[in-house]
MIKOL-621648 format. One line per 10 residues: number of its first residue (from 1); for each residue x, y, z of C-alpha. Coordinates in nm, 2 decimals, padded with zeros to 4 digits. Layout:
<pts>
NUM) X/Y/Z  ...
</pts>
This chain:
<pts>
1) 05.01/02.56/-04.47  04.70/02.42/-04.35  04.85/02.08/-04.39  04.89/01.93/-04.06  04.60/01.69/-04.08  04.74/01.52/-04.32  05.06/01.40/-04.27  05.22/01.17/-03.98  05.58/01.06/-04.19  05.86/00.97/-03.99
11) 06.20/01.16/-04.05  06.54/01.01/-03.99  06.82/01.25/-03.79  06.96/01.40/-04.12  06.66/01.55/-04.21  06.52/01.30/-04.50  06.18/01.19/-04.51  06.16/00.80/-04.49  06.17/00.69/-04.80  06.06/00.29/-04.82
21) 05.76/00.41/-05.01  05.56/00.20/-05.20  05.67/00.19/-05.59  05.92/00.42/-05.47  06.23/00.51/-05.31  06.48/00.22/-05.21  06.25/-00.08/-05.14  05.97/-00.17/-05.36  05.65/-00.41/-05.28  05.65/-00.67/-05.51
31) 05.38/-00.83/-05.67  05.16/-01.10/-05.37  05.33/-00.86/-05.16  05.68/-00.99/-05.10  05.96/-00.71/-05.07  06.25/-00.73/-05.28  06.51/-00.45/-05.18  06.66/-00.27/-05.55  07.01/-00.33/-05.43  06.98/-00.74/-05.32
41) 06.79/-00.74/-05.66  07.07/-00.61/-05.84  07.31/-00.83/-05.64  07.06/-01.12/-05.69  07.06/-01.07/-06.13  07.47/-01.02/-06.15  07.57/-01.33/-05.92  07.26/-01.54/-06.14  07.46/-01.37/-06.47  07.74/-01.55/-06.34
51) 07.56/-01.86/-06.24  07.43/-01.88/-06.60  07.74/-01.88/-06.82  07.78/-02.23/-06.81  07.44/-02.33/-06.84  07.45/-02.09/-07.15  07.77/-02.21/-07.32  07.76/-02.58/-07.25  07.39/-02.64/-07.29  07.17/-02.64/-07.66
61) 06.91/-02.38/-07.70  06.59/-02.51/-07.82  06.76/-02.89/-07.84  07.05/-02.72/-08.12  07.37/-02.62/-08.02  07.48/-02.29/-08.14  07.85/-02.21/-08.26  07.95/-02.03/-07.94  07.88/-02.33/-07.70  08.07/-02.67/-07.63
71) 08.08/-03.00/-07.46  08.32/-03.21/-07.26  08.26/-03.56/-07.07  08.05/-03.46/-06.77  07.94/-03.15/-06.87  07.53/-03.22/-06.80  07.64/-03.23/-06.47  07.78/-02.90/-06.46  07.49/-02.79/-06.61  07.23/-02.95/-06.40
81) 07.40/-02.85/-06.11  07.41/-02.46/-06.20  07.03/-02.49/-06.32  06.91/-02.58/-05.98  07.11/-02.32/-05.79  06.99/-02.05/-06.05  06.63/-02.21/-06.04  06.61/-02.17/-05.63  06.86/-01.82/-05.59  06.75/-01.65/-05.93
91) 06.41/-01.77/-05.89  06.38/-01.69/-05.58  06.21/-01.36/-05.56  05.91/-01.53/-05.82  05.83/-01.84/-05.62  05.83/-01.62/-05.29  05.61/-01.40/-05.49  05.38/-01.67/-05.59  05.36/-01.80/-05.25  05.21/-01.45/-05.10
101) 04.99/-01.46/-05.45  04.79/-01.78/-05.35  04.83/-01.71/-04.99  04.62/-01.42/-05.05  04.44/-01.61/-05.31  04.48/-01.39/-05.59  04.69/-01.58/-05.78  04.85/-01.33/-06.08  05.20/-01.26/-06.25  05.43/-01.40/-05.98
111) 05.25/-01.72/-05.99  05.24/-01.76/-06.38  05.63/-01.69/-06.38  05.66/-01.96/-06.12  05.48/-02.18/-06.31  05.69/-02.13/-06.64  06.02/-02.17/-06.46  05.91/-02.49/-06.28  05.75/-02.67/-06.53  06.09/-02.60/-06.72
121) 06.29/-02.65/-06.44  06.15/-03.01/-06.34  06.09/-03.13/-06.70  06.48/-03.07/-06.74  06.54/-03.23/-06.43  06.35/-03.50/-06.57  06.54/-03.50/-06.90  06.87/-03.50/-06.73  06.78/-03.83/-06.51  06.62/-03.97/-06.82
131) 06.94/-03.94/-07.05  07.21/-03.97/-06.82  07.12/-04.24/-06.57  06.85/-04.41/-06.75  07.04/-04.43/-07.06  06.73/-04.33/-07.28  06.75/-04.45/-07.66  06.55/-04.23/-07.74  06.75/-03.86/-07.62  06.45/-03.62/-07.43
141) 06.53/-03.23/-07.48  06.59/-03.00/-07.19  06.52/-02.66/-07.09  06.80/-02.56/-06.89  06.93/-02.27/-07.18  06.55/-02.16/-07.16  06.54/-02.16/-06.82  06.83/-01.97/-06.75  06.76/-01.70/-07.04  06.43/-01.67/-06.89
151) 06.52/-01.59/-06.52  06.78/-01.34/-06.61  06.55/-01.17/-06.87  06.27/-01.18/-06.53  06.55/-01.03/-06.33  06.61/-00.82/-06.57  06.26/-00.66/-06.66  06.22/-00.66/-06.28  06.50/-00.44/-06.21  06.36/-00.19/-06.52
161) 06.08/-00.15/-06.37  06.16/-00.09/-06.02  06.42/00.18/-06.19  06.10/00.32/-06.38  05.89/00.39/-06.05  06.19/00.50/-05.87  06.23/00.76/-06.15  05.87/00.87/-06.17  05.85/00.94/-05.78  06.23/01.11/-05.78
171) 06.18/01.49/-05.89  05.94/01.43/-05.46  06.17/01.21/-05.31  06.46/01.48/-05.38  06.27/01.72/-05.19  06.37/01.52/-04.88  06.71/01.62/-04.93  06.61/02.04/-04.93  06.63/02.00/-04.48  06.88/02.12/-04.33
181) 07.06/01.86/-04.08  07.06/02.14/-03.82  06.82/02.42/-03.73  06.92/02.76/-03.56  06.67/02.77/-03.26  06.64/03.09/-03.03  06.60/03.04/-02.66  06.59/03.26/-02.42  06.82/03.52/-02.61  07.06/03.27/-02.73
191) 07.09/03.10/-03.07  07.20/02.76/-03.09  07.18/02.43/-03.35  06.93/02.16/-03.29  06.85/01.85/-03.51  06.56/01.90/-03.73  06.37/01.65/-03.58  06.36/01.82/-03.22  06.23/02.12/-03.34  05.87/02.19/-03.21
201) 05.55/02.37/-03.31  05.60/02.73/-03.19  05.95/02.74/-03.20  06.15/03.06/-03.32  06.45/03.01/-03.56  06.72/03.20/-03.78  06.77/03.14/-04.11  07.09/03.31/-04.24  07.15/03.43/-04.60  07.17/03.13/-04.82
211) 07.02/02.80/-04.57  06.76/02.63/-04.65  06.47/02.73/-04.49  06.43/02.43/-04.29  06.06/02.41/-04.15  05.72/02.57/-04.24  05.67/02.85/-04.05  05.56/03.24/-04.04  05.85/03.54/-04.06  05.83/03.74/-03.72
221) 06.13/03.92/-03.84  06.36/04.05/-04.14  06.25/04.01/-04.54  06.44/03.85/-04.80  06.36/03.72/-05.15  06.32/03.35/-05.11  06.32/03.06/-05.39  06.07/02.83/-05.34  06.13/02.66/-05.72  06.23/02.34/-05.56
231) 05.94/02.27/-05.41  05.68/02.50/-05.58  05.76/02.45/-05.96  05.75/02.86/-05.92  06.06/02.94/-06.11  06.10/03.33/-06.01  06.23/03.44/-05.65  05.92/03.60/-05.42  05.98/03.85/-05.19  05.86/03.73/-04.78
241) 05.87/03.98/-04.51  05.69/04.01/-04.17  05.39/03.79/-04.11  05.44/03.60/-04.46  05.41/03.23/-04.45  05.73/03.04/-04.60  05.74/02.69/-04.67  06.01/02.41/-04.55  06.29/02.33/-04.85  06.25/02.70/-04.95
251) 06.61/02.86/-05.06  06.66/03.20/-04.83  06.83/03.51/-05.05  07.04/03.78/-04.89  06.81/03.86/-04.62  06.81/03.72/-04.26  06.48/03.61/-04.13  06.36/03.47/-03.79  06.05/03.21/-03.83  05.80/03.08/-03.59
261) 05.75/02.77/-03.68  05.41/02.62/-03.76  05.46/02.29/-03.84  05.71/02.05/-03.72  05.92/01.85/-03.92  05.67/01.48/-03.96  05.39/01.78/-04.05  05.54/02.05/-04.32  05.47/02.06/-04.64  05.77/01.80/-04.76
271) 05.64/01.53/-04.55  05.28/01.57/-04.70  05.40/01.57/-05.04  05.64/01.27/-04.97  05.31/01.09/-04.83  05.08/01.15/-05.08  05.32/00.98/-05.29  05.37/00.73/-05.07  05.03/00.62/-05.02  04.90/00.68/-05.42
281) 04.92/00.34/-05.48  04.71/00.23/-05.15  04.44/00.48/-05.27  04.34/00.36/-05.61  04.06/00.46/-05.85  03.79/00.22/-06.05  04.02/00.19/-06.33  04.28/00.10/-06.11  04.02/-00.19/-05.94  03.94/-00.29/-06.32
291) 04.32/-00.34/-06.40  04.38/-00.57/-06.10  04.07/-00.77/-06.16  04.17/-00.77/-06.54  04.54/-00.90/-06.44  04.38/-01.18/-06.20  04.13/-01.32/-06.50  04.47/-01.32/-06.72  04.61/-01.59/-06.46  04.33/-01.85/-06.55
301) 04.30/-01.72/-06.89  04.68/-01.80/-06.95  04.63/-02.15/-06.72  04.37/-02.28/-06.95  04.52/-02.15/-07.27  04.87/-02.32/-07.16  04.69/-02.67/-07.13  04.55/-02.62/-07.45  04.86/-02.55/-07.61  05.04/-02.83/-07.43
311) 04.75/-03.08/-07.53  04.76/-02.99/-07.88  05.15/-02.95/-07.92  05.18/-03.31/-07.72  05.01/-03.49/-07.98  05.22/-03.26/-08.28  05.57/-03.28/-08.11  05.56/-03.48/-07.80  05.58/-03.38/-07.47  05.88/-03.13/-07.48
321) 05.70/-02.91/-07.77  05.40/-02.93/-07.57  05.58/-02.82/-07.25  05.77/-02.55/-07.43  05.48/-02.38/-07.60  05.29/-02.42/-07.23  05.60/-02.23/-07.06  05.59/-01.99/-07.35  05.23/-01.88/-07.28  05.28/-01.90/-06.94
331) 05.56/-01.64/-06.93  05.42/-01.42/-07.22  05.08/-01.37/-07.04  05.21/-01.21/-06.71  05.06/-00.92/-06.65  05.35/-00.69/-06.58  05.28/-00.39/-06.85  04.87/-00.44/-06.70  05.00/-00.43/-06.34  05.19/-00.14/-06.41
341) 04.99/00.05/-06.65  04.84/00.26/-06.41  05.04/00.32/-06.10  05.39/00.46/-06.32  05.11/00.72/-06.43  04.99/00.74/-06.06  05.32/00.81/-05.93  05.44/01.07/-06.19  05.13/01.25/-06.17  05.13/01.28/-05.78
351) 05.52/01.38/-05.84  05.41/01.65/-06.12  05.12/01.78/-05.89  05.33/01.77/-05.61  05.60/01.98/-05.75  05.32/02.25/-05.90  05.15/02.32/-05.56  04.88/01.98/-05.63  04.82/01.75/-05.40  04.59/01.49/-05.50
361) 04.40/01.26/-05.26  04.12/01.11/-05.42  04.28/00.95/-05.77  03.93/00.89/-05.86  03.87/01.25/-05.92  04.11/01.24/-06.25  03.84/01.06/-06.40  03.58/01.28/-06.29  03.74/01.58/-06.41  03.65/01.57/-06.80
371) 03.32/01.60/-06.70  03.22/01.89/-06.48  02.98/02.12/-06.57  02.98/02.36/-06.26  03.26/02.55/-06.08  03.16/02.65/-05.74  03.39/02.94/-05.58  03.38/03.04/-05.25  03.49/03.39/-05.23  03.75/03.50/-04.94
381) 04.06/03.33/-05.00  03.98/03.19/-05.31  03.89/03.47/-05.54  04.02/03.75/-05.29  04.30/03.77/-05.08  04.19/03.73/-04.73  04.38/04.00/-04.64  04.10/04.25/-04.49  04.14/04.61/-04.37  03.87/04.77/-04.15
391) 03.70/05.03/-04.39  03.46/05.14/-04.15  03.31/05.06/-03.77  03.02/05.26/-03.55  02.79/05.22/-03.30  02.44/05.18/-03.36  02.36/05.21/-02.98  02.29/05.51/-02.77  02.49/05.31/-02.48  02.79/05.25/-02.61
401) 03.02/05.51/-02.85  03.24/05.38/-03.15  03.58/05.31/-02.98  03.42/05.07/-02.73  03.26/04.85/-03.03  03.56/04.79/-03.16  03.75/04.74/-02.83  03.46/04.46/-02.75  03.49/04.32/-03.13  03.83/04.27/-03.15
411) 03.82/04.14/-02.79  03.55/03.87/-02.89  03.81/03.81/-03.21  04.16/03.76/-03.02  04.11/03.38/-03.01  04.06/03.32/-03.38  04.29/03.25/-03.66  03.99/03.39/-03.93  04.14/03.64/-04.17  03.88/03.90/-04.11
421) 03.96/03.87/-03.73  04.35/03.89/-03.78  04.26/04.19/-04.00  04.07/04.38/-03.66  04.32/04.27/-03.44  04.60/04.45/-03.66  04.38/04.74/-03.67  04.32/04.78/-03.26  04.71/04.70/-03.21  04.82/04.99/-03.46
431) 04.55/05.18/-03.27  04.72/05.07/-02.92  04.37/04.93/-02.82  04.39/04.70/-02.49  04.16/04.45/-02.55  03.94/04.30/-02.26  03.97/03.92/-02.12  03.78/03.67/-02.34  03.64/03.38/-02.20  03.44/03.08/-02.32
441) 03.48/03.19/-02.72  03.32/02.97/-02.93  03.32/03.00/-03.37  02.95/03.01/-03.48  03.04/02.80/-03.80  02.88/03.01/-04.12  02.79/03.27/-03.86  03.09/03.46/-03.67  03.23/03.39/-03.31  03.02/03.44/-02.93
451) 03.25/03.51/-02.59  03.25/03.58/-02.23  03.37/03.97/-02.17  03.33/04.11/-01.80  03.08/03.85/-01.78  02.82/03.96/-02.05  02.78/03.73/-02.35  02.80/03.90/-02.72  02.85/03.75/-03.05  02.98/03.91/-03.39
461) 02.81/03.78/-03.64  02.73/03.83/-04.01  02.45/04.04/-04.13  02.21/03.77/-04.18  02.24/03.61/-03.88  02.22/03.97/-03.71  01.89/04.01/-03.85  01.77/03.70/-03.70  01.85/03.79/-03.39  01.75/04.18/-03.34
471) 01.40/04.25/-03.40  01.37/04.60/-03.57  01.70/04.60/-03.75  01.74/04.96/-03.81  01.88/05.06/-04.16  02.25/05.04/-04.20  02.41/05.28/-04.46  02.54/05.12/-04.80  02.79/04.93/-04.71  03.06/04.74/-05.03
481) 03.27/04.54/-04.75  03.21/04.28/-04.56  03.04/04.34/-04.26  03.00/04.21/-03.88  02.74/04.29/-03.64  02.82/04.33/-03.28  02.47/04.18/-03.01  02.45/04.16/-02.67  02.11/03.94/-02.59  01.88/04.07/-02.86
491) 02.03/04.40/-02.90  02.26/04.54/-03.13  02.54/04.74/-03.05  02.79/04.80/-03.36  02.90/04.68/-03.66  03.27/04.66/-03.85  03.33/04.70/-04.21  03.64/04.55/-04.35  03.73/04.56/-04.74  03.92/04.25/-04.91
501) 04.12/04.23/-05.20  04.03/04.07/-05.55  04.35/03.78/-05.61  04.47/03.96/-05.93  04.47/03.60/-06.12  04.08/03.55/-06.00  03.97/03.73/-06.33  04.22/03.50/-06.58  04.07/03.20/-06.37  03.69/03.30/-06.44
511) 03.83/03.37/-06.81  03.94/03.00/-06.87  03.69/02.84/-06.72  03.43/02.95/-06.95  03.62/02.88/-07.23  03.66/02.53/-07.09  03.25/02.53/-07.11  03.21/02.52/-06.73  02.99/02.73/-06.54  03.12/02.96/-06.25
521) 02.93/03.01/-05.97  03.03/03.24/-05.68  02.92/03.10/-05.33  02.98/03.33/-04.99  02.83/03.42/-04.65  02.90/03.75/-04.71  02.65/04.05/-04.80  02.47/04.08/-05.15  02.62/04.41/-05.23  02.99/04.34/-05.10
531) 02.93/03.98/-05.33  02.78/04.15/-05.65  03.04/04.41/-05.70  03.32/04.15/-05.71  03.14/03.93/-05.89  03.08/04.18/-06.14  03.44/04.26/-06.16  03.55/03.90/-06.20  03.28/03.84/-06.48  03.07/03.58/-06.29
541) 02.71/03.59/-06.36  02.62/03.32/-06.07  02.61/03.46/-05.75  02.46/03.30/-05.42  02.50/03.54/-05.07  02.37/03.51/-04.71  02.49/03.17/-04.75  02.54/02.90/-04.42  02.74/02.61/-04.44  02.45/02.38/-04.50
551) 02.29/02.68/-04.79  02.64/02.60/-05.00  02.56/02.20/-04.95  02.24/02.22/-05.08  02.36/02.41/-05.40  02.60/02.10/-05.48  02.32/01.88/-05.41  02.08/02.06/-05.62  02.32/02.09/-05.92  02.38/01.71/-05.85
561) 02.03/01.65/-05.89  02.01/01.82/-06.21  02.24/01.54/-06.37  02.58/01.79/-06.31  02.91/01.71/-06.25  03.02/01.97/-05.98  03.35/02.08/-05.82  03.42/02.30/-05.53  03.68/02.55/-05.40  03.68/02.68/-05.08
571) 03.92/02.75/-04.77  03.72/02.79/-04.44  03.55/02.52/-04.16  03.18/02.63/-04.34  03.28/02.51/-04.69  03.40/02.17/-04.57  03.07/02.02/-04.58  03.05/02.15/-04.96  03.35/02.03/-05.02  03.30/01.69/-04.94
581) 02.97/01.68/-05.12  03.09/01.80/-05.44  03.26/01.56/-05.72  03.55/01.74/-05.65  03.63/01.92/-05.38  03.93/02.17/-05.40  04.08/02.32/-05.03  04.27/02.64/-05.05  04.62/02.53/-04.90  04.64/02.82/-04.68
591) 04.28/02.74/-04.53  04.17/02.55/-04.26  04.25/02.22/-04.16  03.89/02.15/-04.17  03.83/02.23/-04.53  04.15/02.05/-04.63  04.10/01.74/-04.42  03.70/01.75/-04.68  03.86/01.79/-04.98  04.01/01.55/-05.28
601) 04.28/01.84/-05.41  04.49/02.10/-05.21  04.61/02.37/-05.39  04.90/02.46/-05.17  04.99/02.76/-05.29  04.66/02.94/-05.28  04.68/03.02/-05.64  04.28/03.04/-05.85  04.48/02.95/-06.16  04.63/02.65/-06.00
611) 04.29/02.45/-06.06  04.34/02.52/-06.47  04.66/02.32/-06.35  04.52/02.12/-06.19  04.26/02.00/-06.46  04.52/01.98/-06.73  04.71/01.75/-06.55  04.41/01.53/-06.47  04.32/01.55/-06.83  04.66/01.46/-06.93
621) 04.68/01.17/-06.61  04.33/01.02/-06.75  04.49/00.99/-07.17  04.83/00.78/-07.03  04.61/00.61/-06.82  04.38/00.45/-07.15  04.70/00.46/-07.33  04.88/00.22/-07.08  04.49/00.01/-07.03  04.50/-00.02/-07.38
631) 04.84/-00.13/-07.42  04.84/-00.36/-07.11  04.55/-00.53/-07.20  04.58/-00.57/-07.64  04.93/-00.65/-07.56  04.79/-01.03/-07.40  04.51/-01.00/-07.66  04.77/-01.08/-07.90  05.10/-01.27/-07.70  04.85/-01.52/-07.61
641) 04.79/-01.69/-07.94  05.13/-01.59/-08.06  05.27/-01.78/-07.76  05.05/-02.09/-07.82  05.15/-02.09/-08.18  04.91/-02.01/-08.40  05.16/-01.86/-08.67  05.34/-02.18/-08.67  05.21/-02.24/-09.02  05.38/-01.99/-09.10
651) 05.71/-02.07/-08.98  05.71/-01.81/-08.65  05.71/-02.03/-08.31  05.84/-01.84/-08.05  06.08/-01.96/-07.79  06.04/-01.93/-07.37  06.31/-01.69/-07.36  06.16/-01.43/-07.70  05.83/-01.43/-07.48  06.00/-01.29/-07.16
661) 06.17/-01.07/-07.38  05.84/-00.98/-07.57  05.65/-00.94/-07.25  05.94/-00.72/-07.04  05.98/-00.48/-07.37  05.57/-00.42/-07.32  05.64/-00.36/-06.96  05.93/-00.08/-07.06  05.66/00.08/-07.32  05.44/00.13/-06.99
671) 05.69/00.29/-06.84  05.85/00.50/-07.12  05.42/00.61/-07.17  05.39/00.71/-06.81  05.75/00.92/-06.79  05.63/01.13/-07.09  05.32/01.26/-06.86  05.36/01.68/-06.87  05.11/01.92/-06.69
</pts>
């Protein structure tokens, strides 16, 4: 798949990637970096359930007792005494929280939830020493109901939105379950099962009617139809046969097939998607930077608007109003819907793309998308197939005839993976050509390849670098394929013509572009005439040919320069430096590790219509993202005065416990936002 760069995921014996992602999967990082496991946080919110029942039916809410609770001689104690075993068990994952937060010095929600719960904590400690052994005339309110309402509602808005990020990373971390435990492995003319983790690069396996298909690989023998929904998003079956690629969690039909395998199991396709999602949260984009600075301002905003409400409240109500409004801002001001706002999107829109053939590196390019101007389109293995035929070959030297330029061409090609060299070699082995001994090949990059043979030195190279070379090029006949020139020294002794096919989506790709209002722009090193006719057919008016690696980087640059927004698409080791220069730079899955390692998005099925896809889901990624910005930050905009009390004119003071509620309801509006992402 062209993928192995990218990936080094551990798999465990049955075959599942690991799944302690971040936001994902079993374990989650909490916030200041402390890691709270989902099931020891359930455990954690159901034993402090149980812990708060008496607090909740033997202590007043708000200093009034309400008709469900009740008193008996002694009963503080009880109540003190469940308080501080919820306050250190219950409370435990928020003060651990804080404690990484100021370690760190970036003190944000666990630390503003800390403060709530201890300033209510040890002012009801206070309370309870103050009435009971100090005999008080004068009786001083608690907050033991608040505080225990408040750390179960924490708990609880804690453990929705863990479930939230588990649920937008699922539809990828189900792939993992697509292996196979076992793998059929031939050896030496016998079959026999191996774990999936032992299975090497290279190795030949059987996949009987039915399996999984259990590693990438490419079919040496048999055809079936194959259904590759699960991990695609392609709903109908496709048909594989001989030299086909098939991808790893791939359902096999009726057909048997034996695979070579290309990638082992910690570098197929599944392990790539399942680190992408992994690591989206590590990788974050300037909007993602602006929330986290945003949600560590809110931490002193909330801190000095606390104290104010505590000073002013003190001198109203006394010291217990002005604690209770100070806990109440303290606790309605954490950041959780801000914190959250834009990694839920992250991680459904890496699971969408994922699941559509997308794999997004660079999160910044979402942004970047809206505003392209210029599509640049390399043109083998993006607009056309790849898959070459030799058209034509001759000599064009008196010394050697026609059969022995191609012998020596597709000798020079034998070590090269390059679609138009597979193409030749298919040719001379149909032909039953034995091919000389190659020694000391080297690619040319933008150029062609150079090799030892019988201890002469010759290179096939493109036309343009073929008239560099030979002085007096003679004049070649018309040629509408791609050619390669055949020199020994300074003289030329052959050339090979191979035709390539147009991808038949190419021309509903051009189509939709323009109506999009971006500019297409064809880029190859191949011929004029070979680049005009299928541009012509594809409805591009923007051609560039002849073109060298560094020809297609200066195109980006120069359309950079002009104040565009460009994005490129190409597939082989000469449009890697392109790629990385562009805004956005798109690898062909199927392409070379080079291109892929250069760009920000891999289309991994080698599909042109996949970058619509792909720009429709950053366009749609970019709108939840604002939404969840917006609703992140004007959600504090207005808790923050509502929590201090500013309607309390008006008769509406809210309690402790209505703020955590208020502020984990905001957090499950996030989340709702961010599940309701389509492509």
């Amino acid at each position: 798949m062209g993928l192995s760069n990218l990936d080094n995921m551990n798999m465990n014996h049955s075959g599942n990637m690991n799944h302690s992602m971040n936001m994902g999967g079993q374990d989650m990082m909490m916030h200041g970096g402390h890691m709270m496991h989902m099931g020891n946080l359930k455990k954690k919110f159901w034993v402090s359930v149980v812990l708060s029942l008496p607090i909740i039916f033997l202590s007043p809410a708000m200093g009034v007792h309400l008709p469900f609770q009740f008193s008996f001689s002694g009963s503080e104690w009880v109540v003190a005494l469940f308080a501080t075993i919820l306050f250190f068990y219950g409370g435990q994952p928020f003060l651990s929280g804080a404690y990484y937060e100021i370690k760190a010095k970036k003190p944000e929600m666990m630390t503003l939830i800390s403060l709530g719960i201890t300033t209510a904590y040890i002012y009801s400690l206070y309370a309870f020493i103050k009435n009971d052994f100090l005999n008080s005339k004068v009786h001083v309110m608690d907050f033991f109901w608040e505080l225990a309402t408040l750390i179960l509602i924490m708990l609880l808005g804690h453990l929705i939105e863990m479930n939230s990020v588990m649920n937008a990373n699922s539809s990828v971390h189900d792939l993992a379950k697509l292996l196979p435990d076992k793998v059929h492995v031939q050896h030496n003319g016998q079959t026999m099962d191996m774990a999936i983790n032992d299975v090497q690069k290279s190795a030949v396996i059987l996949v009987k009617a039915g399996e999984s298909i259990p590693l990438d690989g490419v079919i040496i023998n048999g055809s079936s139809q194959v259904n590759e929904s699960l991990v695609t998003g392609e709903s109908r079956e496709v048909t594989r046969q001989k030299n086909d690629k098939v991808i790893g969690g791939s359902i096999n039909g009726s057909g048997t097939l034996t695979v070579k395998v290309t990638n082992s199991a910690n570098s197929g396709f599944l392990a790539s998607v399942n680190k992408l999602v992994q690591s989206s949260q590590m990788n974050k984009s300037k909007l993602q930077n602006l929330a986290d600075r945003v949600s560590s301002w809110l931490f002193y905003a909330a801190l000095i608007f606390g104290i104010i409400a505590f000073l002013v409240w003190t001198s109203l109500r006394g010291i217990a109003g002005g604690l209770e409004r100070m806990v109440t801002v303290l606790v309605i001001a954490c950041p959780h819907a801000l914190g959250l706002a834009i990694p839920l999107v992250n991680a459904k829109s890496t699971s969408i793309g994922a699941k559509n053939g997308l794999l997004i590196r660079n999160r910044n390019v979402i942004s970047i998308s809206s505003k392209i101007n210029y599509l640049l389109l390399d043109k083998t293995g993006t607009l056309t197939q790849g898959k070459f035929q030799v058209r034509k070959y001759n000599t064009l030297s008196k010394s050697y005839n026609a059969d022995e330029v191609i012998k020596l061409i597709a000798s020079l090609e034998q070590d090269s993976n390059h679609p138009i060299a597979q193409s030749i070699l298919q040719f001379t082995k149909e032909k039953e050509i034995d091919l000389y001994a190659l020694s000391d090949s080297n690619t040319l990059a933008g150029k062609g390849v150079s090799g030892i043979i019988n201890g002469e030195e010759y290179q096939l190279v493109n036309e343009k670098t073929a008239r560099e070379i030979v002085k007096n090029f003679p004049q070649v006949e018309s040629l509408n394929y791609t050619s390669s020139y055949l020199i020994k020294g300074h003289e030329l002794l052959g050339y090979v013509a191979v035709g390539d096919e147009i991808k038949k989506n190419a021309a509903s790709l051009i189509k939709q572009i323009k109506a999009l209002n971006i500019t297409p722009v064809m880029l190859t090193g191949d011929n004029e005439k070979v680049a005009q006719n299928i541009a012509q057919k594809l409805g591009i008016t923007e051609v560039h040919s002849g073109l060298m690696p560094a020809d297609k980087q200066k195109i980006v640059a120069t359309l950079q320069n002009q104040g565009n927004k460009v994005m490129m698409v190409g597939d082989g080791i000469n449009d890697a430096p392109s790629l990385a220069k562009a805004d956005i730079g798109v690898a062909i899955g199927a392409g070379t590790d080079v291109a892929v390692d250069s760009a920000d998005v891999i289309l991994v099925n080698s599909e042109p219509l996949d970058i619509i896809s792909f720009l429709k889901l950053a366009q749609h990624t970019q709108r939840k993202t604002v939404q969840n910005l917006w609703w992140g930050a004007g959600y504090n905009i207005v808790a923050l005065p509502l929590a201090a009390g500013v309607l309390a004119p008006w008769g509406i003071l809210l309690s402790p416990a209505v703020g955590a509620i208020l502020m984990s309801l905001s957090t499950v509006i996030v989340a709702i936002n961010a599940e309701t992402l389509k492509i």
